[in-house]
C-alpha positions as CSV (number, residue, x, y, z in Angstrom):
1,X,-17.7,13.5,-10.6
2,X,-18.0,15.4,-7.3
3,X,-14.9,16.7,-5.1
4,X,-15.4,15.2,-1.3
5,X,-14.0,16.3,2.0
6,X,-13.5,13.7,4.8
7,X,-12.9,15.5,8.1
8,X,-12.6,14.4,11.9
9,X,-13.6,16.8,14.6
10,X,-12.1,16.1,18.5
11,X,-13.6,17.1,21.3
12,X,-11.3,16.3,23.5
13,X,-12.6,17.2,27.3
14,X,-15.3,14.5,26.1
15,X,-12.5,12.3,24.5
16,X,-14.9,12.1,21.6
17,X,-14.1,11.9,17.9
18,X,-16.5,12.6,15.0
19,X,-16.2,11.7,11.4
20,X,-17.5,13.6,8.5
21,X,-18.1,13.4,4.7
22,X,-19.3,16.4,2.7
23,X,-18.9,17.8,-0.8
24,X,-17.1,20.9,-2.2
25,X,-18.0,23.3,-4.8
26,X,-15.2,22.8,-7.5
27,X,-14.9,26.0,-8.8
28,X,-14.0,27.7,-5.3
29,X,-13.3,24.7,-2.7
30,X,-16.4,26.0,-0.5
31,X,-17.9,23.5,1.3
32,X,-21.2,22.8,0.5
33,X,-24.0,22.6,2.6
34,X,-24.6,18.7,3.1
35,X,-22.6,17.6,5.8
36,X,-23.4,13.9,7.1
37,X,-21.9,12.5,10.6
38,X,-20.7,8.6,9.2
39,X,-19.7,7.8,12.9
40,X,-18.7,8.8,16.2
41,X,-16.5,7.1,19.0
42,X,-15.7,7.8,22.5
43,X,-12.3,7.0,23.4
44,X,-11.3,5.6,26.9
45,X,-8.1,7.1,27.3
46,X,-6.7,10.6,25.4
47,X,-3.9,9.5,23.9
48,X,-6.2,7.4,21.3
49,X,-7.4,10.5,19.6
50,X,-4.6,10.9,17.6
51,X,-5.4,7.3,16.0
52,X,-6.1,7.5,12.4
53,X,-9.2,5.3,12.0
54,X,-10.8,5.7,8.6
55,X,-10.3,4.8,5.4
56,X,-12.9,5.2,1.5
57,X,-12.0,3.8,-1.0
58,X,-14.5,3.9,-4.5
59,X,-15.8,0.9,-6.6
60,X,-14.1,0.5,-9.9
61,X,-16.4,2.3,-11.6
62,X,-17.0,4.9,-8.9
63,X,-20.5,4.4,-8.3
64,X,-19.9,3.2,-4.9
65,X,-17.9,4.3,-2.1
66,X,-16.8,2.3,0.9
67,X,-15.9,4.4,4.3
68,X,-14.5,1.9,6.8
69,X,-13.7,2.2,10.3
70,X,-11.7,0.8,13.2
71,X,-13.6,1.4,16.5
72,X,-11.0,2.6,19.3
73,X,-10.5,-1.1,21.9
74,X,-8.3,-1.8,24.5
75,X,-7.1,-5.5,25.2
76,X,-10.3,-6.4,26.8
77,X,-12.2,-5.8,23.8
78,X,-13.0,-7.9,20.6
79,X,-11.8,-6.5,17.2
80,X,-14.6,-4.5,15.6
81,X,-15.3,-2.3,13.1
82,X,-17.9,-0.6,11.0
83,X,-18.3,0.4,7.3
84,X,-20.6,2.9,5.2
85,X,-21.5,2.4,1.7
86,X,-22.9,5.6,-0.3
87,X,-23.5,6.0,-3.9
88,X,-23.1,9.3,-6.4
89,X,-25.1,11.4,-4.6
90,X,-23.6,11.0,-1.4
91,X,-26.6,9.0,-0.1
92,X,-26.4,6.0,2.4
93,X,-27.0,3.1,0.4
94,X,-26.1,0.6,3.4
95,X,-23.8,0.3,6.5
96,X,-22.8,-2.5,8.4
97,X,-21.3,-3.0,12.0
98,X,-19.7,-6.0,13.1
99,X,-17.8,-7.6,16.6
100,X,-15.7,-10.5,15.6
101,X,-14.8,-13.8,17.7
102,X,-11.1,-12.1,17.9
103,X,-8.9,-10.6,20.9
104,X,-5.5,-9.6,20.2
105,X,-4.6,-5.8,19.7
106,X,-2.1,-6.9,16.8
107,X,-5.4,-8.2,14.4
108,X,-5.6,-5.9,11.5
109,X,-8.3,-5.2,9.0
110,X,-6.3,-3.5,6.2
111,X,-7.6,-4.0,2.9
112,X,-10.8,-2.8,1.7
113,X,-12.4,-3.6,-1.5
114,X,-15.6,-2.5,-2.8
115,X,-17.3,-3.9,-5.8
116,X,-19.7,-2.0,-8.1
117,X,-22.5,-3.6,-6.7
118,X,-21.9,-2.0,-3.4
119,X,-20.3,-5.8,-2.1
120,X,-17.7,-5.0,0.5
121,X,-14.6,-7.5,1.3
122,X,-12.1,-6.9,4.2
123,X,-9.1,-8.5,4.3
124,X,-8.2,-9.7,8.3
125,X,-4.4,-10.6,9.5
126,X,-3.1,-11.8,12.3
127,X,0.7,-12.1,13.2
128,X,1.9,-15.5,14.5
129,X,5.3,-15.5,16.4
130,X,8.1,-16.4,14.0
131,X,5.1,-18.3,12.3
132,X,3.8,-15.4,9.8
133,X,0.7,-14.4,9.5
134,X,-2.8,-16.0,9.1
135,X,-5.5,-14.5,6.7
136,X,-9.5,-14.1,6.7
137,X,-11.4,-12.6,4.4
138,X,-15.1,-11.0,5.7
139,X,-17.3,-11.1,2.3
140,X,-20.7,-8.6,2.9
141,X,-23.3,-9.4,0.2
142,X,-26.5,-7.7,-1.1
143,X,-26.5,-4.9,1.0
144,X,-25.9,-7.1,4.3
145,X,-28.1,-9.9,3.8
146,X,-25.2,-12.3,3.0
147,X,-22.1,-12.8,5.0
148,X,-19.2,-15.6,4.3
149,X,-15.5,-15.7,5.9
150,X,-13.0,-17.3,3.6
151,X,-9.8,-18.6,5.2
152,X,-6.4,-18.3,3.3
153,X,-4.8,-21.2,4.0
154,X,-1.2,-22.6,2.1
155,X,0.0,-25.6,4.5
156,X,3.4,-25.9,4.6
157,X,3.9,-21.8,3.5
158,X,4.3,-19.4,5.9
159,X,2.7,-16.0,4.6
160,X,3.3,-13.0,5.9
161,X,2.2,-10.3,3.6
162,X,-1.6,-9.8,1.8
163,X,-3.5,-8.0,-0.6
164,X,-6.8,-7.9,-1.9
165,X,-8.5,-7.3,-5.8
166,X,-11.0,-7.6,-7.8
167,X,-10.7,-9.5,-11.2
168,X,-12.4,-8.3,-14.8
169,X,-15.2,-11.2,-14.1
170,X,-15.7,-10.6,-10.6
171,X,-13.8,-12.7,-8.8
172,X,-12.0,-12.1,-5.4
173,X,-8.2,-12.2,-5.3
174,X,-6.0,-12.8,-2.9
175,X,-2.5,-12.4,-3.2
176,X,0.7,-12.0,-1.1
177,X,4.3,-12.9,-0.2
178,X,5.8,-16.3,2.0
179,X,8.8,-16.5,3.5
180,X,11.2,-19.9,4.4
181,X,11.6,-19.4,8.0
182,X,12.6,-15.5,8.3
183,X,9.9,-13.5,8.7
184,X,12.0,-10.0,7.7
185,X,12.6,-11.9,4.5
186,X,10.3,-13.4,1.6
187,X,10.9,-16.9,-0.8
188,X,8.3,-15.8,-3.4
189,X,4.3,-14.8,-3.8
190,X,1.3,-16.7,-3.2
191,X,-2.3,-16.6,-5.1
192,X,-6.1,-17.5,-4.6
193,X,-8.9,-16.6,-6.3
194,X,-12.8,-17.5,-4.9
195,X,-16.1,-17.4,-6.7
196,X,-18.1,-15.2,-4.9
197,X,-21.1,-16.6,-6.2
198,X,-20.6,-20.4,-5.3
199,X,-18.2,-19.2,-2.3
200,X,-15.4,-21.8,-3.8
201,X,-11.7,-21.4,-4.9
202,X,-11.2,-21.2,-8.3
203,X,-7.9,-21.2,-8.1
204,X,-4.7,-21.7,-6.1
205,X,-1.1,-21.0,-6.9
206,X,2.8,-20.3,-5.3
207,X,6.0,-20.3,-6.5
208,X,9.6,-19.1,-5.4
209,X,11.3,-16.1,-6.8
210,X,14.7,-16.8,-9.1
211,X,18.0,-15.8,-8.7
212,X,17.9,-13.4,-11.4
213,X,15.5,-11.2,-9.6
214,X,17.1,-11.5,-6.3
215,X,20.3,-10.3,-8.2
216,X,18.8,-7.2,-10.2
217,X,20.1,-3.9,-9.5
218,X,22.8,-5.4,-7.5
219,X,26.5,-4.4,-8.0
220,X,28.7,-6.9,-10.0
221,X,30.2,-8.0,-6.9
222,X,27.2,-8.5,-4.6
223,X,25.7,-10.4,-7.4
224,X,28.4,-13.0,-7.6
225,X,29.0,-12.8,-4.0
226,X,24.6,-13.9,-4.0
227,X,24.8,-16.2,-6.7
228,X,27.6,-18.0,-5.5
229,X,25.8,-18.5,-1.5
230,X,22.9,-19.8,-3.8
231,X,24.5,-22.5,-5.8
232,X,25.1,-23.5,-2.1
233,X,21.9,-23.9,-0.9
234,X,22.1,-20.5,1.4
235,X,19.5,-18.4,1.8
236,X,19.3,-15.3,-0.1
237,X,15.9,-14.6,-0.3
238,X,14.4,-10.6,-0.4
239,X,14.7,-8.8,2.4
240,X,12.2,-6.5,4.3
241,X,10.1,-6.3,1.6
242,X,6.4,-5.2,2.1
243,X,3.1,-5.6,-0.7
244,X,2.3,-2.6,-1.6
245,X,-0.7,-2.7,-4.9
246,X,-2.4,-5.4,-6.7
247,X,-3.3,-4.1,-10.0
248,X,-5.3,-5.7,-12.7
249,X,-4.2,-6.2,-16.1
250,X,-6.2,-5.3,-18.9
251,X,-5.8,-8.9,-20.0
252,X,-7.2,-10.7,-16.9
253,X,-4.1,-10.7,-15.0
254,X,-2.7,-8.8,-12.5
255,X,0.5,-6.8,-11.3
256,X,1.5,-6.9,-7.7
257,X,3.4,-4.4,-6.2
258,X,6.3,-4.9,-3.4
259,X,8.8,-2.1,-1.7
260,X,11.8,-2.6,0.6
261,X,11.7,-1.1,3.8
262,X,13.9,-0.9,6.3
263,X,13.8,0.7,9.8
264,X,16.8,1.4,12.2
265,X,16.9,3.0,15.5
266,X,20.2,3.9,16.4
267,X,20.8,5.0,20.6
268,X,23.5,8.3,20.6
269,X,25.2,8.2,23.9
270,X,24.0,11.9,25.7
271,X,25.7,15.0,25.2
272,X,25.9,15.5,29.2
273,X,26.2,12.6,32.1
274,X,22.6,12.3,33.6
275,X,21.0,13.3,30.6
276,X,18.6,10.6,28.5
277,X,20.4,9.0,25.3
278,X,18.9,10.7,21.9
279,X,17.1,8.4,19.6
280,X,17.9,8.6,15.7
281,X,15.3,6.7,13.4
282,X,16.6,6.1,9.9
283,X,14.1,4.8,7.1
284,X,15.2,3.8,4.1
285,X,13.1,2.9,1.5
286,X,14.5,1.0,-1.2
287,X,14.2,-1.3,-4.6
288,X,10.2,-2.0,-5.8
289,X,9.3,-5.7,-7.0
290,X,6.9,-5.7,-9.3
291,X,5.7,-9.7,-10.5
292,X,3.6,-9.5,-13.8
293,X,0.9,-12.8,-12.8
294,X,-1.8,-13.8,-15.6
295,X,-5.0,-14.4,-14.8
296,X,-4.4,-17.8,-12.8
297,X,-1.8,-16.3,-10.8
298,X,1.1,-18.2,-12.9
299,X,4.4,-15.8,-13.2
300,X,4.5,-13.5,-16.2
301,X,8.1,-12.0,-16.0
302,X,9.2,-9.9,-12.9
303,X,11.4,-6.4,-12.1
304,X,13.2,-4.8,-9.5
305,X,12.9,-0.8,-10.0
306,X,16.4,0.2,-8.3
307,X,15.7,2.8,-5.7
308,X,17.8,4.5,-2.4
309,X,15.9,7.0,0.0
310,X,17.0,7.8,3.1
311,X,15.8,10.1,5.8
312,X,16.2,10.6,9.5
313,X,13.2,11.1,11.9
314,X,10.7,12.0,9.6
315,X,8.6,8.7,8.5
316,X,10.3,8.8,4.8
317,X,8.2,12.6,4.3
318,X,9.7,12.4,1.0
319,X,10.0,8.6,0.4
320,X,8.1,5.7,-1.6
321,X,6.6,6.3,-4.8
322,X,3.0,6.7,-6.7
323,X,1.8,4.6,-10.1
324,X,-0.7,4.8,-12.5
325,X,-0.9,2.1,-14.8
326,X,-1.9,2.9,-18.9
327,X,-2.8,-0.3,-21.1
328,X,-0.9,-2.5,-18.9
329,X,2.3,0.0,-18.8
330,X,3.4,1.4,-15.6
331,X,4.1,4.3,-14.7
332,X,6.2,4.8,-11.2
333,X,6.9,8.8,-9.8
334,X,9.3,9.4,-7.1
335,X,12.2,10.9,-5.3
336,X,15.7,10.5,-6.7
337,X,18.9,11.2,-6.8
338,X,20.0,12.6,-10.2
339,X,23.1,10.4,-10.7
340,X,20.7,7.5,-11.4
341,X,19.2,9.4,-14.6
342,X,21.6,7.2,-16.8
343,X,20.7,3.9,-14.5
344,X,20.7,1.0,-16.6
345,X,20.5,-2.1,-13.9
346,X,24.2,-2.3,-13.3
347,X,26.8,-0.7,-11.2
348,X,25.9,1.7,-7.7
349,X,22.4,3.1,-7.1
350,X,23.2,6.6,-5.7
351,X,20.8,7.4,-2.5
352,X,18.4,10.4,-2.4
353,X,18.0,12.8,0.4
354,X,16.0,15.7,0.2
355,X,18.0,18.9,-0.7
356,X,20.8,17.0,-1.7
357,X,20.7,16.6,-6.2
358,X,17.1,15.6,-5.6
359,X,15.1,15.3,-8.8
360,X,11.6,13.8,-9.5
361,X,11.5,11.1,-11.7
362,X,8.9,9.0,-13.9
363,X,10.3,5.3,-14.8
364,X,7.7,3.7,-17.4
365,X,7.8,-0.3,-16.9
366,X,6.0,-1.7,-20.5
367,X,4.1,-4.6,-21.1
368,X,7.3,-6.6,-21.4
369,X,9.0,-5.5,-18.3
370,X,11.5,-3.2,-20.0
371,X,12.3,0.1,-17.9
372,X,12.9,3.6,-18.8
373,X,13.7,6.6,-16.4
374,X,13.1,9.9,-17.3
375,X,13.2,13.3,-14.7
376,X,10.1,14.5,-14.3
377,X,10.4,18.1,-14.2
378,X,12.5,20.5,-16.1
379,X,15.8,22.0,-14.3
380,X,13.9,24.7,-13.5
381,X,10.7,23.4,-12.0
382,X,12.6,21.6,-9.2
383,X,11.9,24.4,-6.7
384,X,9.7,21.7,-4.7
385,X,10.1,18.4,-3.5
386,X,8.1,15.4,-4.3
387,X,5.2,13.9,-1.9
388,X,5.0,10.8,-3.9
389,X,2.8,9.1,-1.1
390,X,0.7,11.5,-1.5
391,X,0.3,10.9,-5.5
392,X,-2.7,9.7,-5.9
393,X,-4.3,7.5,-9.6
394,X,-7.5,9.0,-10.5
395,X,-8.2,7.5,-13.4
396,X,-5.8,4.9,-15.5
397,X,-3.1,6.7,-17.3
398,X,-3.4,9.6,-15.1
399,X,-2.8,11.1,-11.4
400,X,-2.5,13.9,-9.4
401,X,0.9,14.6,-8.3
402,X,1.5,16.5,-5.0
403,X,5.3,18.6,-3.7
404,X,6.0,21.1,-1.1
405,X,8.9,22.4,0.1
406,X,8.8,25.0,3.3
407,X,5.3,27.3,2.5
408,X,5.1,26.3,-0.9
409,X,2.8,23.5,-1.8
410,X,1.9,22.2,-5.7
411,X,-1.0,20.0,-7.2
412,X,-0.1,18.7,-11.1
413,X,-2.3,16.7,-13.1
414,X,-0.7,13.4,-14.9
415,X,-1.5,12.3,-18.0
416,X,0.1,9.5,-19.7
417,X,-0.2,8.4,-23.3
């Protein structure tokens, strides 16, 4: 129940970084006197400053909180990193620094769980040339004392996407996408689940999307043009999709989350001979997958949430979406364009660009996969635009909802019923 404010300070003649945690009065946003220094790095070269390092995330019953950190390496150096755990009261419970046996600037530690006995798991991935990627997962036990790795390993599957949960009975969950032979694209989802106690799998399970996902939200044409290439044999399996959540059910199970995105750089020949060609970088980020697994990982049903945003130079600012999920209903808020109001899985998904019949919307996805999209706001809230990356689950059923648009900036609180 406390409001906390994670801040990095540069000094950058030293090409030193600091990282701070610190609480804030809630009635007036004044930092309070109790600043602790988690870390500090010194960087080799300036340019590394600007590297986001840090990420906290809480326990599930937010007694604990986990602040992890990259440490700033070049190519000669070994992957390493550092975490912090603290309880309530902002006090250092225990932290944890570690080298590994690993050397290859493309290794990535992004997924950070923390368990409500302070137990931190990391989820390691390494990208294999037109192979996928491999998968380790770093288990820290009773405050440090105990240490395992567990390898994710489906032979004859190459993975290329992870993400890492918690289940109801305290077992750890891997889960994640495989592809055929392209690694832009992906065949279907894998799942493992270990006992953390006897360091075991409890569980292992994969299985291919069907055609009637791959054809959702397409028009009538491309999906007879798609079903057609599949009765075949061709391959028209998802593409550029990435995992976004894994989300436990109330009932054991889980929901995992995927998004389409897609990257283009496009070279414009220069306005004047001699000058440098411009660069135009186009995201667009498109349809959400969301696979309803029970608890051993086995295929519930699955949806596609149709969704176009596009944007020029900018990182997708206004793109992606938030969820909060409510007795195993979701609840999805982002940027659209208000054509699709009426959107009921058939016939042309109109794109959204911001400033151009924008609207907000919320779609609900029950507990049997059914959709409904509603707008958000009224007509005559829509003075701002949607952050939705920036939406943020607090508790279930409810999230805090962030917009801007030139000097005006929003917070709204969520709460779904």
């Amino acid at each position: 129940d406390k409001l906390c404010l994670f801040s990095t300070e540069l000094f950058k003649m030293k090409l030193m970084k600091y990282f701070y945690i610190q609480t804030l009065d809630k009635n007036n946003f004044v930092p309070n006197n109790d600043e602790f220094l988690v870390t500090d790095f010194k960087y080799k070269f300036y340019y590394l400053l600007q590297e986001e390092l840090f990420t906290f995330v809480a326990s599930p019953d937010s007694s604990k909180l986990l602040v992890y950190y990259d440490t700033p390496r070049d190519k000669s150096s070994r992957e390493q990193f550092g975490f912090h755990v603290f309880d309530t009261e902002l006090n250092v419970l225990w932290h944890e620094y570690k080298e590994l046996l690993v050397n290859d600037l493309k290794y990535d530690i992004d997924r950070h769980v923390i368990n409500n006995n302070g137990d931190v798991f990391l989820l390691g991935k390494t990208e294999k040339r037109n192979k996928g990627s491999e998968f380790t997962i770093y288990a820290f036990y009773n405050r440090g004392e105990g240490y395992t790795e567990y390898k994710v390993d489906f032979p004859g599957l190459i993975t290329t996407e992870g993400q890492l949960s918690l289940s109801q009975d305290g077992k750890l969950i891997c889960c994640g996408f495989y592809t055929r032979n392209d690694v832009d694209k992906i065949a279907g989802y894998w799942f493992v689940s270990f006992d953390t106690n006897t360091h075991e799998i409890v569980n292992s399970y994969h299985t291919e999307f069907d055609i009637d996902l791959i054809t959702q939200n397409l028009t009538y044409k491309e999906e007879e043009k798609t079903r057609k290439k599949d009765e075949k044999g061709k391959n028209v399996d998802l593409a550029n999709y990435e995992i976004r959540e894994l989300i436990p059910a109330t009932d054991g199970g889980y929901f995992l989350l995927g998004e389409q995105l897609i990257v283009q750089e496009k070279e414009l020949l220069p306005a004047k001979h001699g000058d440098d060609p411009a660069i135009k970088i186009f995201y667009y980020y498109n349809d959400i997958v969301v696979l309803r697994l029970n608890s051993e990982g086995s295929l519930v049903w699955s949806q596609k949430i149709a969704k176009s945003q596009k944007s020029l130079n900018d990182g997708g600012y206004y793109s992606s979406y938030g969820v909060t999920s409510q007795n195993d209903n979701l609840y999805f808020v982002f940027n659209d364009n208000e054509k699709n109001l009426d959107y009921d899985g058939s016939g042309k998904v109109y794109t959204f660009r911001a400033n151009q019949d924008d609207v907000a919307v919320v779609v609900k996805l029950d507990t049997e996969g059914a959709q409904k999209r509603t707008a958000l706001f009224a007509i005559d809230k829509r003075d701002i635009v949607l952050r939705a990356k920036k939406c943020k689950e607090i508790n279930s059923g409810e999230m805090i909802i962030y917009g801007e648009k030139k000097t005006t900036q929003r917070f709204a609180r969520l709460i779904f019923n």
